[in-house]
Each structure stands twice: as C-alpha cells, then as structure tokens.
N, C-alpha and C positions, 0 to 999 in steps of 0.2 A: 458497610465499610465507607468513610468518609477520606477520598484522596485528594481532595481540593487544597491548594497550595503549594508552595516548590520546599522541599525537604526533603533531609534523607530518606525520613523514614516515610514522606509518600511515594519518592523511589522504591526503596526497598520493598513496599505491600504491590506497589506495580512491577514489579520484577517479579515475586513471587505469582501476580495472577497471570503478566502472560508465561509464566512458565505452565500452571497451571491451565491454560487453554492448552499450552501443546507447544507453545514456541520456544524453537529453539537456544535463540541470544535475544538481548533486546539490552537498550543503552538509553540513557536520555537525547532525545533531539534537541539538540540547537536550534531554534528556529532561523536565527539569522544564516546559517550555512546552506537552506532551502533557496536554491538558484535556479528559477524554472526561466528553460531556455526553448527559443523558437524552434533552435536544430534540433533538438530531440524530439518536440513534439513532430518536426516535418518528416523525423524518421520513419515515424507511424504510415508516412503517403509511402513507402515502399512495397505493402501489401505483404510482407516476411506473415507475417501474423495472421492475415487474412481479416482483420475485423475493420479495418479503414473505412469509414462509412457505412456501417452497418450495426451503429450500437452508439445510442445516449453517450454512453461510458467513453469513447473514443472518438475522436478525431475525425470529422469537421466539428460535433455535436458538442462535444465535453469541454469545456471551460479554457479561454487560454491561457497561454505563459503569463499574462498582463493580470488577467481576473484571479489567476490565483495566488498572483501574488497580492494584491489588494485583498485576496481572502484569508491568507498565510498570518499577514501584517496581524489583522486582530485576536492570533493568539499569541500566548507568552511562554506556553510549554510544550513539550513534544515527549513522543517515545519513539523510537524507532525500534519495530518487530522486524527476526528475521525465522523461516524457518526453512534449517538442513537436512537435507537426505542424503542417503544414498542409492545411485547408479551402478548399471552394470558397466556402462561407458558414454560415450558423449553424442552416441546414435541411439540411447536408452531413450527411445521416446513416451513408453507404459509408464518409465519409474519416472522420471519429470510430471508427468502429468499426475502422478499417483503422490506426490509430494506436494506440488502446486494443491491439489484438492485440498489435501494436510490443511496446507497455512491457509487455505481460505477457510475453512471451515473453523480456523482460531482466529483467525482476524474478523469471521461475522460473531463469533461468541465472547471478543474482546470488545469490541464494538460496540455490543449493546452492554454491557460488564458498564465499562465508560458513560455511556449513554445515561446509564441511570446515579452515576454518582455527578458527572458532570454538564444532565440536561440537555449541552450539544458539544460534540465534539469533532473536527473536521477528520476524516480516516481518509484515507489515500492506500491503495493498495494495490495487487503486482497483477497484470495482465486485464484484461477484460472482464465485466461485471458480466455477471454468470447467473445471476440470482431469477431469475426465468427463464423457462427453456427455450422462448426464441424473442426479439426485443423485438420491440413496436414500431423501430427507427426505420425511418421516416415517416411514416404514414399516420401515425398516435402517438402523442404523450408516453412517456414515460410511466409508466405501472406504479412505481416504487422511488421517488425520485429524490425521496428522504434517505434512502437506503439503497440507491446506485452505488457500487463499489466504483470509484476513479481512479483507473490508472497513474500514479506516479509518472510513466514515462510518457503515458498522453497527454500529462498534464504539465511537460515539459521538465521533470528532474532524472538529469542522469544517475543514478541509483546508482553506479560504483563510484562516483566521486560523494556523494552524499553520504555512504558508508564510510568512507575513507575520511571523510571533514567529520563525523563524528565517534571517529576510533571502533568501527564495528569492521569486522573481516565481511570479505564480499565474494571471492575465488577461494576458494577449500580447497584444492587440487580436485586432480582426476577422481573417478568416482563418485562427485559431489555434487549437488546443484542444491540452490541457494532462494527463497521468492523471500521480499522483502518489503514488508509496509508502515505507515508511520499512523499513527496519530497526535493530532494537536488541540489541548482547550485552554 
C-alpha cells in the first residue's frame, strides 16, 4: 500500500488501517495545532504516574518541549489515533489499563504499518513506553531507542486541547476512558 502524499484517498486507506489495528477514531493532525508546553511536561515531576525519572520515555530523559518541536516542524502530515473503551467507573483501574494495553498494542502495529510505507515516521503516544519489562534508565542506553514509545504528555502536549484543535472527542462521559496518540511523516 502506497500512502505517501496528502489526499483524500490517503486519508481515507489510513482511516481504514487504523481501524483495522483496533482503533477506535482517528482524524487527520494538523500539525501546526501541536503546542508542546513546558507546564505539561513539568506535570510529569508530580510523580501521579510514577515513572518521573525512571524511563528513556519520560521526563528528565525524553526529549523537550523545544526539541520536539524542532522535531514536529519537519513533518507536513499527521493522524491522530484514539482508542475507547469501556469502564465500570472512574476507580476501574483492570478496565483502564486493559484498554491502554488495547491502544498500545495498535499503535506498535500502526507504527510499523507506517514505518514501512513511510521509512520514518515520528509516533508519539499515551503514557509510558512499555516495550521492555524494566528500562535501562539511568544506568544504560536505551535497548530500542528507534522504537521507544514518547509520551505525548512528557513530550509536553496537552492532549485534550490537541483533541479539541483537531475536532476529535477526548471525555466520552462516564464509563469511558480514552488513550490517545498521533503520528507524523
């Protein structure tokens, strides 16, 4: 499948494959709407998450607001993935993470999908890179550092206004949770 270039119809065969990963929505990115901001990435130093300093992928390690937007700049296209589930309620902490697994598991198989029509493609996507069972940070090199998942919000984008600037739903009500990742080539 050849998707290289902006058109409907390589919209439309990319709507069809991240459906066909598993994902829920997905829109074209804007790329000029990508506004990576200091305060989100400083959010990461609150430790909610627990991976602050303890992973490539995140925060001190992973890439700043500054470098990625010098990184963002040399693409011209995007998609933004999203995939929903459903909760039993908003202490559902099995079904969140049983969902999150979901969208990673189509965003490492959109990824390389990408990879091979477009060579390189920058992905950004939702929570911590997971792709080994414990990371090498600090102490070693990165294992994989082709294919480190980057957090979005480590990498300094608020992800409900990024939704919201490119007309994709981000809150589903109750019962619902949402992870959400982009790519760009």
């Amino acid at each position: 499948m050849n998707l290289l270039g902006k058109t409907e119809h390589c919209y439309e065969a990319l709507f069809e494959l991240a459906k066909e990963c598993g994902f829920t929505h997905c829109v074209p990115l804007e790329i000029p709407t990508l506004n990576f901001m200091q305060e989100v990435r400083d959010m990461c130093g609150s430790g909610k998450c627990g991976n602050y300093g303890k992973s490539w992928s995140c925060p001190p390690a992973c890439p700043t607001p500054d470098e990625m937007r010098d990184r963002a700049e040399k693409y011209a296209y995007g998609l933004l993935v999203q995939t929903v589930g459903v909760i039993e309620d908003s202490l559902d902490w099995d079904g969140m993470l049983a969902v999150e697994a979901r969208h990673k598991e189509s965003f490492a198989r959109m990824r390389t999908l990408l990879e091979k029509d477009f060579g390189s493609a920058l992905a950004l996507g939702s929570g911590c890179c997971q792709l080994c069972p414990s990371c090498t940070y600090p102490t070693a090199p990165c294992r994989h550092p082709a294919r480190m998942e980057l957090s979005m919000e480590a990498c300094g984008l608020l992800v409900s206004n990024l939704c919201a600037d490119n007309k994709l739903g981000y809150n589903y009500g109750p019962g619902k949770t949402s992870f959400t990742g982009c790519f760009m080539w």
